[in-house]
C-alpha positions as CSV (number, residue, x, y, z in Angstrom):
1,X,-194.5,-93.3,100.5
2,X,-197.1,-90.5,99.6
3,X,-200.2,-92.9,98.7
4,X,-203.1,-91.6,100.6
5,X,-203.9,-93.7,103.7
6,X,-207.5,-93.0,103.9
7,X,-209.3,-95.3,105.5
8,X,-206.2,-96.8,108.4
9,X,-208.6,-95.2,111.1
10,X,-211.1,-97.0,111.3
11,X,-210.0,-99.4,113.6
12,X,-208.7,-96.9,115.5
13,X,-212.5,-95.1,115.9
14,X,-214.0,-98.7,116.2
15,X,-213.5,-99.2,120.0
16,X,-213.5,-95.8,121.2
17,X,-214.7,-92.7,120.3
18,X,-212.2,-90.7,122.3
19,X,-208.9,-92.4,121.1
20,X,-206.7,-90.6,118.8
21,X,-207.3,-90.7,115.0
22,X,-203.4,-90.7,114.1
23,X,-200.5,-89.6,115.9
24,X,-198.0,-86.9,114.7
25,X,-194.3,-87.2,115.9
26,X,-191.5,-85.2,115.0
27,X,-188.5,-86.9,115.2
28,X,-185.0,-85.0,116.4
29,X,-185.4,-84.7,119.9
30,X,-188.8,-86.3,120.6
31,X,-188.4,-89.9,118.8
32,X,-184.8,-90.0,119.3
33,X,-182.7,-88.2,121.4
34,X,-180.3,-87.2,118.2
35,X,-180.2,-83.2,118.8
36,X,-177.1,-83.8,120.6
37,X,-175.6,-85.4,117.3
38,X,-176.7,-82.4,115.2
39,X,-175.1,-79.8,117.9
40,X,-171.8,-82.2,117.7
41,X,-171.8,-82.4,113.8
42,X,-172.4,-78.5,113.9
43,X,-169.3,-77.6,116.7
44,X,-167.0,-80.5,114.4
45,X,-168.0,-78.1,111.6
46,X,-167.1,-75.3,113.1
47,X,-163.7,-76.4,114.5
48,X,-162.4,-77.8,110.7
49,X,-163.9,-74.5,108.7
50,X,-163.8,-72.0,111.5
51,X,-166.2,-69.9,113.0
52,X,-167.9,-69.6,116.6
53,X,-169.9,-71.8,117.4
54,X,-171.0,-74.0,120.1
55,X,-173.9,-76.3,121.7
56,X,-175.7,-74.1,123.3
57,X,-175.9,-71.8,120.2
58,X,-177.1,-75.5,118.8
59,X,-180.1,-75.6,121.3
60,X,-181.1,-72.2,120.3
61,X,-181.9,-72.5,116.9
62,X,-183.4,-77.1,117.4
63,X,-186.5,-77.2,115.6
64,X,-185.3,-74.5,112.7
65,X,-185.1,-75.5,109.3
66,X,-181.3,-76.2,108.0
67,X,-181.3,-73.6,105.5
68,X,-181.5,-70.9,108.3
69,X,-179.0,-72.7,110.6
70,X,-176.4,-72.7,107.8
71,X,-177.2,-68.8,107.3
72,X,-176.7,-68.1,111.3
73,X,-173.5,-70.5,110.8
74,X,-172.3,-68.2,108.5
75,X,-172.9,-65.3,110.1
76,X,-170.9,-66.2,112.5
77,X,-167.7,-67.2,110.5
78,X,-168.6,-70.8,109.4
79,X,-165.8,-70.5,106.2
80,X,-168.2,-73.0,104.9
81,X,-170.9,-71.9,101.2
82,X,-174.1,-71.8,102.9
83,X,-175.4,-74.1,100.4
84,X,-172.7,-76.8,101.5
85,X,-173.5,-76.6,105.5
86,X,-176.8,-78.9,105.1
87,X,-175.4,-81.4,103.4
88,X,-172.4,-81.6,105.6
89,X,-174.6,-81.5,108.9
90,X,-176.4,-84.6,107.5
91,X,-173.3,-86.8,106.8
92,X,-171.8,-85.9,110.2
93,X,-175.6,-87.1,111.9
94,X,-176.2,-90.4,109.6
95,X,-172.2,-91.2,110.7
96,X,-173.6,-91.1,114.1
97,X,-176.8,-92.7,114.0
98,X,-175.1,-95.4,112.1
99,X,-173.1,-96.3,115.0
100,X,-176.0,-96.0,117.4
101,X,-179.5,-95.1,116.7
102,X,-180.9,-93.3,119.7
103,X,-184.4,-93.8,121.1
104,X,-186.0,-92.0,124.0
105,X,-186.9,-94.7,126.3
106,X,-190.2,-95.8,126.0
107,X,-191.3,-94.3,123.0
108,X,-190.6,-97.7,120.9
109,X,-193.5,-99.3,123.5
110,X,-196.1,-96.2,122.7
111,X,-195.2,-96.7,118.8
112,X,-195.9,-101.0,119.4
113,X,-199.1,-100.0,121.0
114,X,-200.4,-98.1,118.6
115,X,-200.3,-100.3,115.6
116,X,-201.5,-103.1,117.6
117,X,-204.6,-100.7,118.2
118,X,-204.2,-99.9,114.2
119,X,-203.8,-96.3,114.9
120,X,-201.4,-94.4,112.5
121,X,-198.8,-92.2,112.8
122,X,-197.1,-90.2,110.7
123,X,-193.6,-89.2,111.5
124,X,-193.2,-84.9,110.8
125,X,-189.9,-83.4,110.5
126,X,-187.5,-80.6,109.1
127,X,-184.9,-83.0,108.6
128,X,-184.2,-84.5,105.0
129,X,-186.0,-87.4,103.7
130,X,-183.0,-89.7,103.8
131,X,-183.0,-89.2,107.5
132,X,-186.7,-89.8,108.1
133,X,-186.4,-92.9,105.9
134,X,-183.1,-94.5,108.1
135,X,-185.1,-93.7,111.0
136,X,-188.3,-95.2,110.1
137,X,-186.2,-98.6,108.8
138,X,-185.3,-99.0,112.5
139,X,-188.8,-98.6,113.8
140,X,-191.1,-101.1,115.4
141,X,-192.5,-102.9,111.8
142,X,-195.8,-100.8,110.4
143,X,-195.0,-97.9,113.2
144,X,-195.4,-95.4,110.7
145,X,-197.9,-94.9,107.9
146,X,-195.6,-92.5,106.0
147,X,-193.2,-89.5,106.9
148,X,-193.5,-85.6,105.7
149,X,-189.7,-84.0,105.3
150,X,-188.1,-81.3,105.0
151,X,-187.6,-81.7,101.2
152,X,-190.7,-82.5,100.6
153,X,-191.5,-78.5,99.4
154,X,-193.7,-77.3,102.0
155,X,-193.7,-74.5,104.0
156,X,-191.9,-75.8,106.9
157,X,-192.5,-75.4,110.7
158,X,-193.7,-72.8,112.3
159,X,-196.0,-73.4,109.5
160,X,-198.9,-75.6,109.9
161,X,-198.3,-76.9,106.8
162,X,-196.0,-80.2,107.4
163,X,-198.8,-81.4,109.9
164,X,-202.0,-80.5,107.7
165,X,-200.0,-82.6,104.8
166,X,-199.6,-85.6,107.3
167,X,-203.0,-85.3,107.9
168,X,-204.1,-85.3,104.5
169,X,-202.5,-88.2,104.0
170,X,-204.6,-90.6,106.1
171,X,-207.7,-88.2,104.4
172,X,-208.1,-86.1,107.6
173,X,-209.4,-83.0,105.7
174,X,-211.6,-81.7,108.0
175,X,-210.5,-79.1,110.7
176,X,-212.5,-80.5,113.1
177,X,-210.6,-83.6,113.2
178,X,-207.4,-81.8,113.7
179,X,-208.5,-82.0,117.3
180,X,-208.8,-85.9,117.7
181,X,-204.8,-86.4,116.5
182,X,-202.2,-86.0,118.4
183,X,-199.0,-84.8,117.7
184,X,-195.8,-85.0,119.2
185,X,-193.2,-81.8,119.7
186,X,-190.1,-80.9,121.6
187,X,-189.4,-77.4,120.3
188,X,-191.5,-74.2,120.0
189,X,-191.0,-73.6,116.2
190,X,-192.5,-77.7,116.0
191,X,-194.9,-76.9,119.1
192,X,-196.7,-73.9,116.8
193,X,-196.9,-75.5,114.2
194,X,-198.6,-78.6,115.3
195,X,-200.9,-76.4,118.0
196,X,-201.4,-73.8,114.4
197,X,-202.6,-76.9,112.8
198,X,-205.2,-77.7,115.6
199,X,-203.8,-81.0,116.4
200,X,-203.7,-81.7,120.1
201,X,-200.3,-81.0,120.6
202,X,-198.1,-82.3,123.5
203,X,-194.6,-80.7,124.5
204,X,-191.7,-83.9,124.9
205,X,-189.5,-81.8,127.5
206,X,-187.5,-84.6,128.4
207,X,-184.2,-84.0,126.4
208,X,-184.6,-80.1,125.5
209,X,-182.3,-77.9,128.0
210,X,-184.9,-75.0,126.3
211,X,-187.6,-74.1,128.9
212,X,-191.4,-74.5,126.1
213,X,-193.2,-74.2,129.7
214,X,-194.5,-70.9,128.2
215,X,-195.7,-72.4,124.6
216,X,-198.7,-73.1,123.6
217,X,-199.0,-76.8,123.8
218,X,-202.2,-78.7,125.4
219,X,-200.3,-80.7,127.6
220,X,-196.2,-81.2,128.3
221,X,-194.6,-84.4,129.6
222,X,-190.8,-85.6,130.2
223,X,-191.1,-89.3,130.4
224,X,-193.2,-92.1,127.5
225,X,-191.6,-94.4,129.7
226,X,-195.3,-96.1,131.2
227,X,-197.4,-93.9,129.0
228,X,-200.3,-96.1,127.2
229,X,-203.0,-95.8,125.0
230,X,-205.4,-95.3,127.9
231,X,-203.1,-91.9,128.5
232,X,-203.2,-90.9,125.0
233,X,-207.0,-91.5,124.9
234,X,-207.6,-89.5,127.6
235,X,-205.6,-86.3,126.5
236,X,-208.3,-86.1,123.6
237,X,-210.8,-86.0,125.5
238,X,-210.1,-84.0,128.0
239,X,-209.6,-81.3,125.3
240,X,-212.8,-82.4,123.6
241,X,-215.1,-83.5,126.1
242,X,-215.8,-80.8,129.1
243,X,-215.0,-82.9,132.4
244,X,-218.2,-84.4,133.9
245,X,-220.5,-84.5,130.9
246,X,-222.2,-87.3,130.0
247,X,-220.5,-87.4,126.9
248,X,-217.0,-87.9,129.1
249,X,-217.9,-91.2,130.3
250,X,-218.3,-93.1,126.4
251,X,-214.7,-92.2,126.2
């Protein structure tokens, strides 16, 4: 799935200047609530190959790429090869989403409404292409446009990078219209690089214990349950339009 998708917004700009030109969403903890699977896989880890380890240590480090967690596993007595943790982290997750694939409530509704409006999104994650791709099998059909990894070999999040790749991909190019797509974070390593990228980013606080309150997100909210285009809309432009202008009310 890396065919450019230049041309999908259209439709999307066709009826109304202000709505988003594609959505970004990362996926662990803001499409599906599945961080608690990765803290479980890493403490059942822990307790077969030693070391100390535990959830809350898991919440610290959400959002980081796996190569890092398995060093900090390490670290801390994980008698595990640091090139073996990844893999191991991802069987024990896909064992679990297997069983029971777990979306936030209300974010299959937002992802329905969106390709009814023919807006894109592009799912943006750290997580290994083989977990992106079971995900985005179990989607609302055409929900996502394509999906950028974390084996995909960019630089990965705090980095702008993953989300000015995602972008590419639908041939937004132009810095500008960073500013007019959305994009869809529960962490601050994911939050900075999405707001680094200039997309309009919004902080999902409703499964991460971690306070964000203090990132630097445009907007934060704990619920998609209710939350419709008209909402999306109107984040972009109230970033792009000053409140009041004339300009405000064509939105």
């Amino acid at each position: 799935m890396q065919a450019s998708h230049t041309g999908l917004t259209d439709k999307a700009r066709s009826d109304g200047s202000c709505r988003p030109l594609a959505v970004f969403w990362d996926m662990d903890g803001t499409l599906i609530d599945s961080e608690p699977y990765w803290h479980q896989a890493e403490v059942d880890l822990a307790h077969e190959h030693g070391g100390d380890w535990n959830a809350d240590m898991g919440w610290q480090v959400s959002g980081r790429p796996l190569p890092k967690v398995a060093k900090l596993m390490r670290d801390r007595g994980l008698n595990v090869s640091e090139d073996q943790i990844p893999g191991l982290l991802i069987d024990g997750v896909i064992a679990m989403e297997a069983r029971h694939m777990p979306w936030i409530d209300g974010v299959r509704d937002i992802l329905a409404s969106l390709v009814e409006a023919g807006i894109p999104s592009i799912l943006v994650t750290t997580s290994p292409r083989r977990m992106a791709r079971a995900v985005v099998a179990k989607a609302p059909e055409g929900a996502f446009a394509d999906y950028v990894c974390g084996d995909d070999g960019l630089a990965q999040k705090p980095d702008p990078a993953p989300y000015l790749h995602a972008a590419s991909l639908l041939g937004i190019n132009k810095p500008a219209q960073m500013a007019s797509c959305l994009a869809f974070e529960d962490t601050l390593t994911g939050i900075n690089s999405a707001v680094a990228s200039g997309a309009t980013t919004v902080a999902y606080t409703g499964t991460n214990p971690v306070d964000t309150s203090s990132g630097p997100q445009f907007a934060s909210i704990n619920s998609y349950v209710g939350v419709t285009l008209d909402d999306l809309s109107a984040m972009i432009a109230r970033r792009l339009v000053p409140s009041g202008s004339p300009a405000a009310q064509t939105c």
